[in-house]
DRENDO-1510 file (C-alpha; in Angstrom, 1 decimal, always signed):
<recs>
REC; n; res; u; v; w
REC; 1; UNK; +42.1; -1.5; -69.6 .
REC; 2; UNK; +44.6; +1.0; -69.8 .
REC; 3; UNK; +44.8; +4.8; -69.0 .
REC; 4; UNK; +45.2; +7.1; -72.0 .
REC; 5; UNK; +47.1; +10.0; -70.2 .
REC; 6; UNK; +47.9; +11.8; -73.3 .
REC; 7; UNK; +44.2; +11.4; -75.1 .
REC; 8; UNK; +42.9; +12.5; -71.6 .
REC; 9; UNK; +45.6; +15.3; -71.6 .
REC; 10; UNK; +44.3; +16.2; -75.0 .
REC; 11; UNK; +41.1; +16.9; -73.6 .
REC; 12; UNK; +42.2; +19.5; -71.5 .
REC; 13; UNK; +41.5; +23.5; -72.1 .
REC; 14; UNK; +44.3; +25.9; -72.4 .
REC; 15; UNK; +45.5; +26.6; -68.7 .
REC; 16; UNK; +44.1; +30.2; -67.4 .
REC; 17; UNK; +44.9; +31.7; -64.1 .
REC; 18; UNK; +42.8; +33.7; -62.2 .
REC; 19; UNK; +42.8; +35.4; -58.7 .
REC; 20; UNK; +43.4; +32.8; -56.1 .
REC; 21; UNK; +41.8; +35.7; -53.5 .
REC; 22; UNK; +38.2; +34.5; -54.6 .
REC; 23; UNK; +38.3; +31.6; -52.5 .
REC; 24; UNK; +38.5; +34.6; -49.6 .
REC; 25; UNK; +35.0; +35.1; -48.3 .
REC; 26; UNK; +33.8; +39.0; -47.8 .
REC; 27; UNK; +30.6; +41.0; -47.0 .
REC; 28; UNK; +28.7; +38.8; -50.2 .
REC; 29; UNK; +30.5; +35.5; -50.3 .
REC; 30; UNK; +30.6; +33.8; -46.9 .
REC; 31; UNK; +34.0; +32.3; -45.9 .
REC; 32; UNK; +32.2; +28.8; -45.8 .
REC; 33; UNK; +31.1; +28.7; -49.2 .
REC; 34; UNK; +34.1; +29.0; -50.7 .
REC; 35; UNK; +35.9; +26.8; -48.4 .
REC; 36; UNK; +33.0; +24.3; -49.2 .
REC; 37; UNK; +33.8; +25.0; -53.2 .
REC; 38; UNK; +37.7; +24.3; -52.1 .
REC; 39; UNK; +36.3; +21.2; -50.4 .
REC; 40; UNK; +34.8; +19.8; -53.8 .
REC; 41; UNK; +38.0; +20.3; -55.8 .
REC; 42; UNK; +40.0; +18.3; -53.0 .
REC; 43; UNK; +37.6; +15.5; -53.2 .
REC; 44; UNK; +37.4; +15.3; -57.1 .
REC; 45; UNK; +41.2; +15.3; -57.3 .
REC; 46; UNK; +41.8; +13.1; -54.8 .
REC; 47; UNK; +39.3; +10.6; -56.4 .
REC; 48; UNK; +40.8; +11.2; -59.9 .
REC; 49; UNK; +43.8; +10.3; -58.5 .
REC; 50; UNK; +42.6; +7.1; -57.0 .
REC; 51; UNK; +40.5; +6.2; -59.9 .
REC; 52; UNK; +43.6; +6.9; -61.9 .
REC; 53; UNK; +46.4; +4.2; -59.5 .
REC; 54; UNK; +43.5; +2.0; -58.7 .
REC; 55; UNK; +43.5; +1.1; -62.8 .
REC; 56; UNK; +47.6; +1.5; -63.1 .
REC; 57; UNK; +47.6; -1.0; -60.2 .
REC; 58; UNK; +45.1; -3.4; -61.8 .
REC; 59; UNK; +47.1; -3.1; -65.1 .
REC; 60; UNK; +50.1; -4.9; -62.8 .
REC; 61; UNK; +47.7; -7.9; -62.0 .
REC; 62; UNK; +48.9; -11.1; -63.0 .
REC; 63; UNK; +46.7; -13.2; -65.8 .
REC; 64; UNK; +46.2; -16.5; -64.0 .
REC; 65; UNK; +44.3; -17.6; -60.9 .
REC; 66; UNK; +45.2; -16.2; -58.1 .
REC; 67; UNK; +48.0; -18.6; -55.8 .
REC; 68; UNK; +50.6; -18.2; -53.7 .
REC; 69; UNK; +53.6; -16.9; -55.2 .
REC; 70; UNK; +55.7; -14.0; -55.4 .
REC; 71; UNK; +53.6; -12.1; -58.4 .
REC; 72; UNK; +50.7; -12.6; -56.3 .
REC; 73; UNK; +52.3; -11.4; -53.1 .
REC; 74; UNK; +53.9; -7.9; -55.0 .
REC; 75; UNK; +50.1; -7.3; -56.5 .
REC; 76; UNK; +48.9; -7.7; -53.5 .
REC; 77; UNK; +51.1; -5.9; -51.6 .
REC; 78; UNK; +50.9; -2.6; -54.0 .
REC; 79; UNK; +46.8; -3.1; -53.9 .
REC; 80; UNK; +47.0; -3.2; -50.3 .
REC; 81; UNK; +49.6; +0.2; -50.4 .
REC; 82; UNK; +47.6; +1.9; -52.6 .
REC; 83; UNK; +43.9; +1.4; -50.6 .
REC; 84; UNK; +45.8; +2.4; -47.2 .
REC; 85; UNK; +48.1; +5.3; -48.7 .
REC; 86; UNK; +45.9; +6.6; -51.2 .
REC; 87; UNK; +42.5; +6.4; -50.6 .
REC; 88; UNK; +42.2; +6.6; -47.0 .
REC; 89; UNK; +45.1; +8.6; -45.9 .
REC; 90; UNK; +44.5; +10.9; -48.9 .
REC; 91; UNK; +40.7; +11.3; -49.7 .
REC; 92; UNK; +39.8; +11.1; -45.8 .
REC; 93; UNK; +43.0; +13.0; -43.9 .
REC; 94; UNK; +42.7; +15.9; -46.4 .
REC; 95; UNK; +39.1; +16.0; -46.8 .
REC; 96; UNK; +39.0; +16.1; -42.8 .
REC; 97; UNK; +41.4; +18.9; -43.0 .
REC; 98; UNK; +38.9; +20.9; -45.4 .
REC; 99; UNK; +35.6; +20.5; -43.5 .
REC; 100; UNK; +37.3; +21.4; -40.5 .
REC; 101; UNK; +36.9; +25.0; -41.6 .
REC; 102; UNK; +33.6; +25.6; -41.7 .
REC; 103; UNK; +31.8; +26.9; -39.0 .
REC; 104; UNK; +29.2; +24.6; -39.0 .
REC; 105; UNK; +31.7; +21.5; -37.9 .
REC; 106; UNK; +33.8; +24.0; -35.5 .
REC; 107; UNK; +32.6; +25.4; -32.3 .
REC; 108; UNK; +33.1; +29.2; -33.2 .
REC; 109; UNK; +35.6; +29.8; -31.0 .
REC; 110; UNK; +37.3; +26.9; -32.3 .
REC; 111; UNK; +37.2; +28.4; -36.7 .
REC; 112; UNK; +40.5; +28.5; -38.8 .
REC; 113; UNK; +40.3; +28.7; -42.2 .
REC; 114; UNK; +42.4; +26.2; -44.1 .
</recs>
């Protein structure tokens, strides 16, 4: 299976920017809310990101039964990279990072806002 980058690129609206203050809570929108709405983004990137180097790295696996030899070992080596680096480091540090600034997870005196 291989990724279409440019058909999924395709895809894509026109970019658009907007005000980056109304992730900033106020009298209507609690703070938490839009952190939480943050926290979604994070975790569908991150994933897109794994989903998309979990099928580069399959790409890269070699066509016969696995053995032990040096194409075997490199597969295995990047699979093993890109489960440590990527997935848990990335999806579980930053998403961590994210929840961490609710109130509901901090003790109040404890809050800061990502």
């Amino acid at each position: 299976m291989t990724y279409d980058l440019a058909g999924e690129t395709e895809q894509l609206a026109a970019l658009q920017t907007f005000d980056p203050r109304a992730f900033v809570g106020n009298e209507s929108v609690p703070q938490e809310l839009c952190s939480f709405v943050l926290t979604l983004a994070l975790i569908y990137n991150a994933l897109k990101g794994g989903l998309f180097t979990n099928i580069r790295v399959t790409e890269w696996k070699p066509s016969y039964a696995q053995q032990l030899d040096r194409n075997w070992g490199n597969y295995n080596g990047l699979w093993a990279h890109h489960v440590r680096l990527h997935l848990l480091q990335g999806v579980t540090g930053r998403t961590t990072l994210c929840l961490s600034s609710f109130s509901i997870f901090v003790p109040e005196d404890r809050v800061f806002y990502a």
